[in-house]
ZAMARGU-4260 file (C-alpha; in steps of 0.2 Angstrom, whole numbers, plus 5000, padded with zeros to 4 digits):
<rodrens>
0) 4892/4880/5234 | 4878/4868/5233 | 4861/4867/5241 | 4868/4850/5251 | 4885/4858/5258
5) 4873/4872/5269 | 4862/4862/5280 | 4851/4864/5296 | 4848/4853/5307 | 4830/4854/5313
10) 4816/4845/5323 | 4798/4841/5316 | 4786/4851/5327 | 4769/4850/5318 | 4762/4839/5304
15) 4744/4843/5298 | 4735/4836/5287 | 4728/4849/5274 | 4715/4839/5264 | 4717/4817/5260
20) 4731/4821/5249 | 4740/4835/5256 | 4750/4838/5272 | 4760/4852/5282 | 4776/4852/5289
25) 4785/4862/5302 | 4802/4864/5306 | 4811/4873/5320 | 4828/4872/5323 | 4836/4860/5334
30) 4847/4872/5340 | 4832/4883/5348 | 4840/4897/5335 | 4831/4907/5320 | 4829/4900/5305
35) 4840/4909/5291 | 4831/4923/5280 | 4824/4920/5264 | 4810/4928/5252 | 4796/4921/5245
40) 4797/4909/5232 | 4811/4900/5242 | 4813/4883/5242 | 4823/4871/5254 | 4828/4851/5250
45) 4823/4841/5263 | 4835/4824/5266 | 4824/4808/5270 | 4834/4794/5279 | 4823/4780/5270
50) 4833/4764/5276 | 4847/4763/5265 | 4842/4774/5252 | 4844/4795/5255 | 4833/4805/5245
55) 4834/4823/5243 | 4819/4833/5238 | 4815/4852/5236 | 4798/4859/5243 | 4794/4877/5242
60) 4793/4887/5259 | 4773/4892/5262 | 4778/4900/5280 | 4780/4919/5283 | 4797/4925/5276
65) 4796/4940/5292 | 4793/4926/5305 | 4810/4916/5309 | 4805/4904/5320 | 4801/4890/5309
70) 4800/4883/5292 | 4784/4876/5283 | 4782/4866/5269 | 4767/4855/5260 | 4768/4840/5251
75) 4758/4832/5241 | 4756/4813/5240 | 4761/4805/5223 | 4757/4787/5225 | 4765/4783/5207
80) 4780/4792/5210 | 4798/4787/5217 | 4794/4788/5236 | 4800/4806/5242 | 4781/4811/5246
85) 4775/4793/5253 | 4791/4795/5266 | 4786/4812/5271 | 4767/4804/5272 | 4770/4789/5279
90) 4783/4790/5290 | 4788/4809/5297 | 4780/4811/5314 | 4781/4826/5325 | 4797/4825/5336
95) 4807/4819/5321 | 4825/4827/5320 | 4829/4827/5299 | 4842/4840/5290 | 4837/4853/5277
100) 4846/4864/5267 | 4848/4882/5267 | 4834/4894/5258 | 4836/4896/5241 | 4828/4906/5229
105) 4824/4905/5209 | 4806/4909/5209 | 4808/4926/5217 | 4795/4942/5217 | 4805/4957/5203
110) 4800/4970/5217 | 4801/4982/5202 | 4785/4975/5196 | 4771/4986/5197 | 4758/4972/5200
115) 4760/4954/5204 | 4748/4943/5192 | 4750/4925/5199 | 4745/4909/5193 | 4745/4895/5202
120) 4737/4877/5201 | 4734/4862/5214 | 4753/4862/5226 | 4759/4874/5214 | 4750/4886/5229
125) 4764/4885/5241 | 4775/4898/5234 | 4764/4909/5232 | 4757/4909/5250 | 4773/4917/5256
130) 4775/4926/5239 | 4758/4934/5246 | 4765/4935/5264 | 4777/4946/5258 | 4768/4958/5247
135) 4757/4959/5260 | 4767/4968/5275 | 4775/4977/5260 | 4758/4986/5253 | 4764/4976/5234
140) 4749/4976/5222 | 4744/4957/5221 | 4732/4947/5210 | 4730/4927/5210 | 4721/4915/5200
145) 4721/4896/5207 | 4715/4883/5199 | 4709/4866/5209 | 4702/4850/5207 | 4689/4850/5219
150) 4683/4862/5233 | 4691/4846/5245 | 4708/4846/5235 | 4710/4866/5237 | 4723/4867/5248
155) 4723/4884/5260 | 4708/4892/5248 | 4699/4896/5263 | 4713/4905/5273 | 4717/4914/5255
160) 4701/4919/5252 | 4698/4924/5269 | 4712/4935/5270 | 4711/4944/5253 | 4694/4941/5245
165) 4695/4956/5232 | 4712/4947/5225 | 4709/4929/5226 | 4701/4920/5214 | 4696/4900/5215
170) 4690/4890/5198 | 4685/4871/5202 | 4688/4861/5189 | 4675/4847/5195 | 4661/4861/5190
175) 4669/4867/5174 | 4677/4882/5179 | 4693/4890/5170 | 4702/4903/5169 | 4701/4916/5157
180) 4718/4920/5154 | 4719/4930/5138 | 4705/4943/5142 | 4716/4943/5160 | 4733/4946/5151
185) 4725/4962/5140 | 4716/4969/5154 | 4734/4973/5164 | 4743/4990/5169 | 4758/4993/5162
190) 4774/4986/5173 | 4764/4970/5176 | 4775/4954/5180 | 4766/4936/5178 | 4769/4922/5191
195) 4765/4903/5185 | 4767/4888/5197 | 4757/4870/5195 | 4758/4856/5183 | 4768/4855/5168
200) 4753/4861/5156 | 4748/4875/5166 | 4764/4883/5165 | 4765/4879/5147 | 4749/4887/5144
205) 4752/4902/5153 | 4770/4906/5147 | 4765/4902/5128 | 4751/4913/5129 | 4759/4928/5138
210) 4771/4928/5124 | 4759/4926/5111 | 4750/4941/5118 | 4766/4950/5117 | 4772/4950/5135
215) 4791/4949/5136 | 4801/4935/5143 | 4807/4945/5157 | 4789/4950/5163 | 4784/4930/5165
220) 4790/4920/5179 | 4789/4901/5179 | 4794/4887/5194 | 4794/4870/5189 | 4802/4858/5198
225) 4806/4841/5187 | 4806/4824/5195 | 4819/4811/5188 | 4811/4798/5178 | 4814/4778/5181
230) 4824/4770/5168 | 4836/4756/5161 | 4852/4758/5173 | 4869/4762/5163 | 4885/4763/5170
235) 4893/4781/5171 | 4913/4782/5171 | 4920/4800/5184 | 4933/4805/5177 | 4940/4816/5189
240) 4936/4803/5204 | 4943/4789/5196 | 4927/4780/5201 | 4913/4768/5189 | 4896/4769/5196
245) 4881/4759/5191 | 4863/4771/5191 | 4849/4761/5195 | 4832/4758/5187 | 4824/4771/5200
250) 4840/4783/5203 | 4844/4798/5197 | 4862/4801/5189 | 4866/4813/5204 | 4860/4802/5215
255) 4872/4789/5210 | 4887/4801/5210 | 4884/4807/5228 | 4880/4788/5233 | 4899/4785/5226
260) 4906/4797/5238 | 4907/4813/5225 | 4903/4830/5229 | 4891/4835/5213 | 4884/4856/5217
265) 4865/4857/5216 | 4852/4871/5222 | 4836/4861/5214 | 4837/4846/5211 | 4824/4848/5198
270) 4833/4853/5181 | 4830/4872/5182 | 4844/4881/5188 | 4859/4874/5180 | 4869/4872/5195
275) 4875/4854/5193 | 4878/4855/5176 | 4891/4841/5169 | 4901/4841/5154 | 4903/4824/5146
280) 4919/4820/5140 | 4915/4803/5129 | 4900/4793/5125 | 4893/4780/5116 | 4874/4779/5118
285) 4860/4791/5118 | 4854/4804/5130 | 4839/4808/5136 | 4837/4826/5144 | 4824/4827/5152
290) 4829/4846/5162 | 4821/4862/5154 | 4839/4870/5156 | 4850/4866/5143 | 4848/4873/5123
295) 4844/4864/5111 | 4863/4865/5104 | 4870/4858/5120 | 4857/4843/5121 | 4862/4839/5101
300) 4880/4842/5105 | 4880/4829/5116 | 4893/4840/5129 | 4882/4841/5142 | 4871/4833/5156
305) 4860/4837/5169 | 4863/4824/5182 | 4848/4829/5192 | 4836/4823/5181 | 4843/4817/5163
310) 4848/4797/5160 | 4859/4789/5145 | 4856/4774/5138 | 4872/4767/5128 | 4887/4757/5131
315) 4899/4771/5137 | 4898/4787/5147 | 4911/4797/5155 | 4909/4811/5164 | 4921/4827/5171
320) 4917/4823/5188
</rodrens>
């Protein structure tokens, strides 16, 4: 079952703006019911009615996982992107009814972990804040390291450092700071698990370095949500649906498919969990995977696609859907 087939409907009841690129959203239920369980590192897609185009976006949840009266998410503004964050900007106003979907979780806390060392850089905060929620009612061992632009970009450093001053630490990159990650990666206890959420180097950096330092893969946690690059539109062929579907310059394969009238699974949207994975069943043309899910023998096997986030350029595509 995908993300999209488990939705809520809910009602906008706060927006706030954190700092001038960054703003808070709150959403009850219409229903006047609780909100559905989840854990931190959760995320939920938010639909966006934009005219005639529907986008679908996933935004980690920053509220309490204990409190189920509401959801919070932040968004950051891209103004070079494809339009997700400029609608939630420019056009979400308190009162606003909207649809979301169900929790779902694949950056979660490994509760066998003896300490939590988390690294987290510019929106790549809001996991953690309910990440840190949660550890907190439940006495778990906690340490994070955020990385910001400026002390005006660094979105809830005062209410994190606040709250927990011995665990939180801030580096500013206007004044030079950074982190020191390989004297903090030796200096850990054993059973030590490593959180990373933020921009595409950070995580990188983090991951390579934690196993270059000898930390196994199942000791590092990573959440990296892709966006789905622009490109020249191609014409895809479903075989299952009996339909031919053009994907536009600024579309998304998945997109396209669900704009047909196709049922396509998803939980991410963003390349990283494999749910909507597609096998191809003839081609001519090139791909060009863009997700951080398939190997490196399925992207030169040419028997598979991500619709999320990947796009083909050729003459011919046809897809088992």
């Amino acid at each position: 079952m995908s993300a999209g087939t488990a939705k809520i409907a809910v009602r906008v009841a706060e927006v706030v703006d954190v700092n001038e690129l960054v703003k808070r959203f709150k959403f009850v239920r219409r229903d006047g019911g609780e909100m559905p369980t989840f854990s931190g590192g959760a995320h939920t897609v938010v639909e966006m009615r934009d005219g005639a185009t529907t986008r679908l976006n996933p935004y980690s949840l920053m509220s309490d996982p204990g409190d189920r009266s509401a959801f919070t998410i932040s968004v950051r503004r891209d103004d070079e992107g494809r339009g997700g964050s400029l609608f939630m900007h420019n056009k979400v106003k308190p009162g606003d009814e909207m649809v979301i979907s169900y929790p779902v979780n694949l950056f979660s806390l490994d509760l066998r972990a003896r300490k939590h060392l988390m690294f987290a850089g510019g929106i790549g905060i809001t996991p953690f804040l309910a990440q840190i929620k949660q550890l907190s009612h439940a006495g778990g061992n906690f340490e994070l390291h955020y990385s910001v632009r400026t002390a005006a970009l660094g979105s809830y450093v005062d209410e994190l450092t606040t709250a927990h001053p011995d665990r939180v630490h801030i580096y500013y990159d206007d004044k030079k700071q950074a982190i020191d990650l390989a004297t903090l990666l030796d200096g850990q206890p054993l059973g030590t698990h490593i959180y990373v959420c933020g921009p595409k180097g950070m995580i990188d950096w983090v991951r390579n370095t934690a196993l270059d330092h000898g930390w196994p893969e199942t000791a590092v946690h990573y959440e990296e949500f892709l966006a789905p690059q622009s490109g020249k539109p191609f014409e895809v062929e479903l075989a299952k649906s009996g339909k031919t579907i053009t994907v536009g310059e600024h579309q998304s394969l998945l997109e396209a498919i669900e704009a047909a009238g196709v049922d396509a699974p998803y939980l991410c949207r963003g390349g990283a969990c494999g749910q909507c994975e597609t096998d191809v069943i003839a081609h001519e043309g090139k791909f060009i995977h863009n997700d951080h899910w398939l190997t490196e023998d399925q992207r030169t096997g040419c028997n598979k696609i991500m619709p999320c986030v990947s796009r083909f350029e050729g003459r011919r595509l046809v897809l088992d859907r």
